[in-house]
C-alpha positions in Angstrom: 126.7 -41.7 57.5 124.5 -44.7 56.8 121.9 -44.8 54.7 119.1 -47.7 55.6 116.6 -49.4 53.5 113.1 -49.6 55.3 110.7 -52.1 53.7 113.0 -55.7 54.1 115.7 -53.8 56.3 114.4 -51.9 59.1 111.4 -53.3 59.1 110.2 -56.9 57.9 106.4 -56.6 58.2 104.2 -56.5 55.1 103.3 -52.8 53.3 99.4 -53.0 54.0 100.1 -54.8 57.9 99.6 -52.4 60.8 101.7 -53.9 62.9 105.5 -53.5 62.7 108.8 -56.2 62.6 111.2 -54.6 63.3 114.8 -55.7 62.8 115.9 -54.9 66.1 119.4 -55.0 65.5 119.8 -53.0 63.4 117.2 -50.8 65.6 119.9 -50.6 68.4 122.9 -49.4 66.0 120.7 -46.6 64.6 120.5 -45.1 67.9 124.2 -44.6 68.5 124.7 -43.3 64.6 123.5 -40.6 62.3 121.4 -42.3 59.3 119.3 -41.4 56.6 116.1 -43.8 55.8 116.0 -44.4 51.9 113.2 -45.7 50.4 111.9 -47.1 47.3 108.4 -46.2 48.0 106.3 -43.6 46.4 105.9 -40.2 48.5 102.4 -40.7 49.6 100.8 -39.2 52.6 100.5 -43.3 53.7 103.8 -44.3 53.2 105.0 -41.0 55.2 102.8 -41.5 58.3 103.9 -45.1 58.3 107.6 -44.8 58.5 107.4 -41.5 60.5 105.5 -43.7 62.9 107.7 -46.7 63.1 110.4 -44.0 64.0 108.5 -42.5 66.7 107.6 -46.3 68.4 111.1 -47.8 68.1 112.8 -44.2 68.8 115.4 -43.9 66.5 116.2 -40.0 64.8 116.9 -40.4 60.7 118.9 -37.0 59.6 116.1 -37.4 56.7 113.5 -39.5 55.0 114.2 -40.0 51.2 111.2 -41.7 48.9 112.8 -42.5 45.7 109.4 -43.1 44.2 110.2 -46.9 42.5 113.3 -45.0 41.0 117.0 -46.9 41.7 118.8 -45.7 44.9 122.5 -45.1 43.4 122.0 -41.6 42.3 120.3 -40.7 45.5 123.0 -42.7 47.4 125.9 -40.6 45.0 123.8 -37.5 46.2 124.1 -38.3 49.5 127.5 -38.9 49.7 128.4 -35.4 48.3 126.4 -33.6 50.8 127.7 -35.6 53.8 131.0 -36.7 53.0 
């Protein structure tokens, strides 16, 4: 199971730009795996519709979306890796 950073990773536009960059790449190995997007960014209804949409235009299927809300990644990573060892 992978688990894929958005902003920098997935996708190299800015926060606030309403078009996407998407690192295609890495696009066209997410469609052949199983992958969970994990996030730094807060939970807000914005930062949902966003990603949710750059999922939907480059059609690519995350088992799950996790906002970590500014908080460090390993202990949802150690989570993670528990659940879907």
């Amino acid at each position: 199971m992978l688990a894929i950073d958005f902003d920098d990773t997935l996708n190299f536009s800015k926060k606030n730009n309403d078009s996407f960059e998407p690192n295609i790449g890495l696009v066209n190995i997410l469609k052949d795996n199983k992958f969970f997007i994990l996030t730094a960014r807060n939970e807000t209804p914005e930062n949902i519709i966003r990603i949710k949409e750059f999922v939907i235009e480059f059609d690519i299927s995350p088992e799950k979306i996790i906002f970590t809300n500014n908080k460090e990644k390993g202990p949802f990573l150690a989570r993670l890796s528990k659940n879907y060892d």
